[in-house]
N, C-alpha and C positions, 0 to 999 in steps of 0.2 A: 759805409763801404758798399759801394753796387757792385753786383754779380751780375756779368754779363754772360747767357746763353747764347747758343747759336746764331746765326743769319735770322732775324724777322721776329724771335721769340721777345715776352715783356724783360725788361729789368725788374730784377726783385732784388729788396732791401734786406741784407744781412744783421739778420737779430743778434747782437753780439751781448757778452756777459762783464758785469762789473769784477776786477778781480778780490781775490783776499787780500789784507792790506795789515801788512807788520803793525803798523804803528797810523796813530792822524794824522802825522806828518806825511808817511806818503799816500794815505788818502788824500788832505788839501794838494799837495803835489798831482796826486793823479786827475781832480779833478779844476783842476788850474788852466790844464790842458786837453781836457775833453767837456764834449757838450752830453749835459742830460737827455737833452732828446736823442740818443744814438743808446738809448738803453733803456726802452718803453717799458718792460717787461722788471723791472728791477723794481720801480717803482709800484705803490699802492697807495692808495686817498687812505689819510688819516681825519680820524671824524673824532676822538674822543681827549686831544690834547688843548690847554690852556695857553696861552700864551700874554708875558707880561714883559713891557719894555724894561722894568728894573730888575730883571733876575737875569743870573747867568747861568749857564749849564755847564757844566764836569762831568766830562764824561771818562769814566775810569772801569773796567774790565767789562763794558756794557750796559752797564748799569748807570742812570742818570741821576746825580743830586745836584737839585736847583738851591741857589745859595742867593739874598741878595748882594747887588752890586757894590752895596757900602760894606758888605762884608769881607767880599770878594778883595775889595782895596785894601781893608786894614788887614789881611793875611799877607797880601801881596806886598804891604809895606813893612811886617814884624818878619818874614822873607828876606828882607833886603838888609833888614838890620841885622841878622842872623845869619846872615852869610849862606842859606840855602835856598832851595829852589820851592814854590809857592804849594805843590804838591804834599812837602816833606813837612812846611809849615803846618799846614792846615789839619793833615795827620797828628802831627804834635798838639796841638791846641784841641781837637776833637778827643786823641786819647786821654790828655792832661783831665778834661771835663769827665770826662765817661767814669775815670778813675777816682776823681774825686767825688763821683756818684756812687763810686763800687759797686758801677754794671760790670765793668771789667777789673 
């Protein structure tokens, strides 16, 4: 967005703010339709993260667990047989384990 002053004065570039976002659905939504460059200041250089074509990330109350992708599949497939959603699975299957360690 440009801000226009007076008769003869420069254009200056309005530094705007990302908003707070319910859910990632209306983040991917919010930024579907806006560019990153219109939000310099939001960003910062990340120097200490790995990155691997076979993992995938879940991201759930801010917190990140990297699962691999064969994993990811076979949740998303005991999911479907289960009649719930991939979230509810992977919960299940994670408590079932925890529990038959009697961490939990």
């Amino acid at each position: 967005m440009l801000i226009l002053r007076k008769k003869g004065d420069l254009k200056m570039k309005k530094t705007r703010t990302v908003p707070k976002f319910k859910s990632i659905q209306e983040e991917a939504e919010f930024w579907d339709t806006h560019s990153t460059e219109d939000f310099p200041d939001f960003w910062e250089p990340v120097t200490d993260m790995k990155f691997s074509k076979n993992l995938v990330s879940v991201f759930e109350d801010k917190e990140i667990i990297t699962l691999d992708s064969e994993i990811v599949k076979a949740v998303k497939k005991m999911a479907r047989k289960k009649g719930i959603d991939t979230s509810n699975a992977a919960n299940l299957l994670i408590r079932e384990h925890l529990s038959e360690m009697k961490v939990i």
